[in-house]
C-alpha positions in Angstrom: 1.8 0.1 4.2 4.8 -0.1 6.7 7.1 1.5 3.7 4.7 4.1 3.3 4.3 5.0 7.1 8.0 5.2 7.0 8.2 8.1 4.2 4.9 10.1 5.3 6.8 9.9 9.0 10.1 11.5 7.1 7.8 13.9 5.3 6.1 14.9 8.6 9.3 15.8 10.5 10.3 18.0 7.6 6.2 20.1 7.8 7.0 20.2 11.6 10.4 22.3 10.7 9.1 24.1 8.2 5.5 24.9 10.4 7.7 27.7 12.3 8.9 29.7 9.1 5.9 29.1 6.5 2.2 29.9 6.2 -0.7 27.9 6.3 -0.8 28.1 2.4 2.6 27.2 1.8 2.4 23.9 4.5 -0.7 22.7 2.6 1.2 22.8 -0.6 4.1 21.2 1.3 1.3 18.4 2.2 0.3 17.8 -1.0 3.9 17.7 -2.2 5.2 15.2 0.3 2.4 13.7 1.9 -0.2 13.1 -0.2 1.8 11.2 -3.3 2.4 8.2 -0.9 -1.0 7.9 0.7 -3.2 8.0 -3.1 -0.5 6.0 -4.7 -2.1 2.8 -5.6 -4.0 3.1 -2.7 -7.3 1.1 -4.4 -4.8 -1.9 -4.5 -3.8 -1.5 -0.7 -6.3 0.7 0.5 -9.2 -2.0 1.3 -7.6 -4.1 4.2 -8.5 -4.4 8.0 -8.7 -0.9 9.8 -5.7 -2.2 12.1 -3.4 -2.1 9.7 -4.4 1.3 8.2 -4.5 3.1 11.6 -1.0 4.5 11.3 -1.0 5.8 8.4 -4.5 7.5 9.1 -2.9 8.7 12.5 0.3 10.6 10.8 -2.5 12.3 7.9 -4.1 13.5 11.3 -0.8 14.7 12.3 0.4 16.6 9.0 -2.9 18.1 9.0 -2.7 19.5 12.6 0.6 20.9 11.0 -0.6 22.3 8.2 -3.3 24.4 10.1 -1.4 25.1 13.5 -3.1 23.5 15.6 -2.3 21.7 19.0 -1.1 18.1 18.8 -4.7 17.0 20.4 -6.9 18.9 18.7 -10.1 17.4 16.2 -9.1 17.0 13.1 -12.9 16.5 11.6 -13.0 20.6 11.2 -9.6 20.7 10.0 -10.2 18.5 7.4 -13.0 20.7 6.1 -12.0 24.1 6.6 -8.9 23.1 4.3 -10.7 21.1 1.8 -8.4 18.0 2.8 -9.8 14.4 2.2 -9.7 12.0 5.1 -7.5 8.7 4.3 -11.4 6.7 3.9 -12.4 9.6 1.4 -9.1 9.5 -0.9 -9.7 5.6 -1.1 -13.5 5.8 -2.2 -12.2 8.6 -4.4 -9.8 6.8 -6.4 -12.2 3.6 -6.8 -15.4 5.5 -7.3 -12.7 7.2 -10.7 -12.0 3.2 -11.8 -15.3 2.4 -11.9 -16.6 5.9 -14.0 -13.8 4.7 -16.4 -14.9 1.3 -16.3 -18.8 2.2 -16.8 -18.0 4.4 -20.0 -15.4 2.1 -21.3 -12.4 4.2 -20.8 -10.2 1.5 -19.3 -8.8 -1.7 -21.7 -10.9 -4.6 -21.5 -8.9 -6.5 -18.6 -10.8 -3.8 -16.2 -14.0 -4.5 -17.8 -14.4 -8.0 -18.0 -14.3 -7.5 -14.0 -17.5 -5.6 -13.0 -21.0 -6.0 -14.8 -24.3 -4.1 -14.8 -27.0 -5.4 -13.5 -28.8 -5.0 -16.8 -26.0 -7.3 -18.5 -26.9 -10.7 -15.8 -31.0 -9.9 -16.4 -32.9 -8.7 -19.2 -35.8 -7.4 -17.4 -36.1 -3.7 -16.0 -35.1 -3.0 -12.0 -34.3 -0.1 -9.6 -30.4 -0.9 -9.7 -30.9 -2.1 -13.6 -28.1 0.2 -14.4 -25.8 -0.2 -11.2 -22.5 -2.4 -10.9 -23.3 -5.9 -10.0 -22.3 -6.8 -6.4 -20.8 -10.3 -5.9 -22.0 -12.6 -3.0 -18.9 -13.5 -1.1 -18.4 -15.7 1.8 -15.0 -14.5 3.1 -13.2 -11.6 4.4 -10.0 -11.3 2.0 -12.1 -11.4 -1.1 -14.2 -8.9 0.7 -11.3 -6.4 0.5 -11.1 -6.8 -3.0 -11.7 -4.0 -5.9 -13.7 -6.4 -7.9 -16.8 -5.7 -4.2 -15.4 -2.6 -2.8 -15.3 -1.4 -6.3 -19.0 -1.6 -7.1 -20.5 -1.1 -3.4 -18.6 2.1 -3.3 -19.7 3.2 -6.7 -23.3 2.5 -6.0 -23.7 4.3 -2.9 -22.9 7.4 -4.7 -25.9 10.0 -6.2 -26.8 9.1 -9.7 -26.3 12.9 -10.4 -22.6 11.9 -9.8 -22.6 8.4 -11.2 -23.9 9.6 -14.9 -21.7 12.5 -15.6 -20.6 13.3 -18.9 -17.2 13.3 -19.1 -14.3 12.5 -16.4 -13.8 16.0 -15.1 -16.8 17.0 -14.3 -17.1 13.4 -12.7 -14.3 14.2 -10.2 -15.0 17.7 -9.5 -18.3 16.5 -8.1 -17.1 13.8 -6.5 -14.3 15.7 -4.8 -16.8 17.7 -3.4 -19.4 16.0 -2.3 -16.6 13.5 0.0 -15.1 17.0 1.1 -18.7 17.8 2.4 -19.5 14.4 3.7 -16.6 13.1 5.3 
């Protein structure tokens, strides 16, 4: 997380420079060019761990969107995230697990990813309200807490069904993408 503070930081200074010269559409694409990449990269590894040591990062995606729409340097960045369609750090995160887990659900992953989540139909043979939700593990401490194999499926079943049983993986994101952008 400290390496990737570090670039997003570089990444930043350069928006700032550019903020005076460029638009608003061109500094989004300049976001999503040199921002972005570092914070989704393998963030459903890294991205479950004690807010304290997220804050940073989340502070300098506040910062390159402040940028990006010309705003003051102490201005809420709640409406800036959704008049530019920009997912909070949280949102990115919950997007990138609740896409493992559509893969994992309609067997699009190798088995490796599989063999870690069941349904709740596989553990019970008789019929329930979350029969065909991802099985929740009881854990007792914090670290395994963080992992994908409980984020994973407590993120996955909070979403509508109308998401969770899509057809196919694009139509799976689209909706999820925007359904985040309008709740975040």
């Amino acid at each position: 997380i400290n390496n990737i503070t570090r670039k997003v930081s570089k990444a930043i200074g350069i928006m700032y420079k550019a903020s005076f010269c460029l638009p608003q559409k061109a500094l989004k694409t300049l976001y999503y060019a040199l921002v972005y990449p570092y914070i989704q990269y393998s963030v459903s590894v890294w991205g479950s761990t004690y807010p304290t040591n997220l804050n940073r990062l989340i502070v300098l995606q506040k910062k390159a969107v402040r940028i990006v729409a010309s705003k003051p340097f102490d201005a809420h960045t709640d409406p800036i995230f959704k008049d530019l369609q920009i997912l909070k750090f949280n949102c990115i995160y919950r997007f990138h697990i609740s896409k493992i887990l559509f893969q994992v659900k309609n067997n699009l992953l190798p088995q490796a990813f599989t063999s870690m989540f069941s349904l709740n139909n596989q553990l019970h043979c008789y019929y329930t309200r979350t029969s065909k939700q991802f099985h929740i593990p009881k854990l007792r401490t914090n670290i395994k807490k963080f992992s994908i194999s409980y984020q994973g499926p407590k993120i996955f079943n909070s979403l509508p069904t109308d998401i969770q049983f899509s057809n196919t993986l694009s139509s799976f994101t689209r909706k999820l993408f925007t359904f985040l952008s309008n709740n975040q």
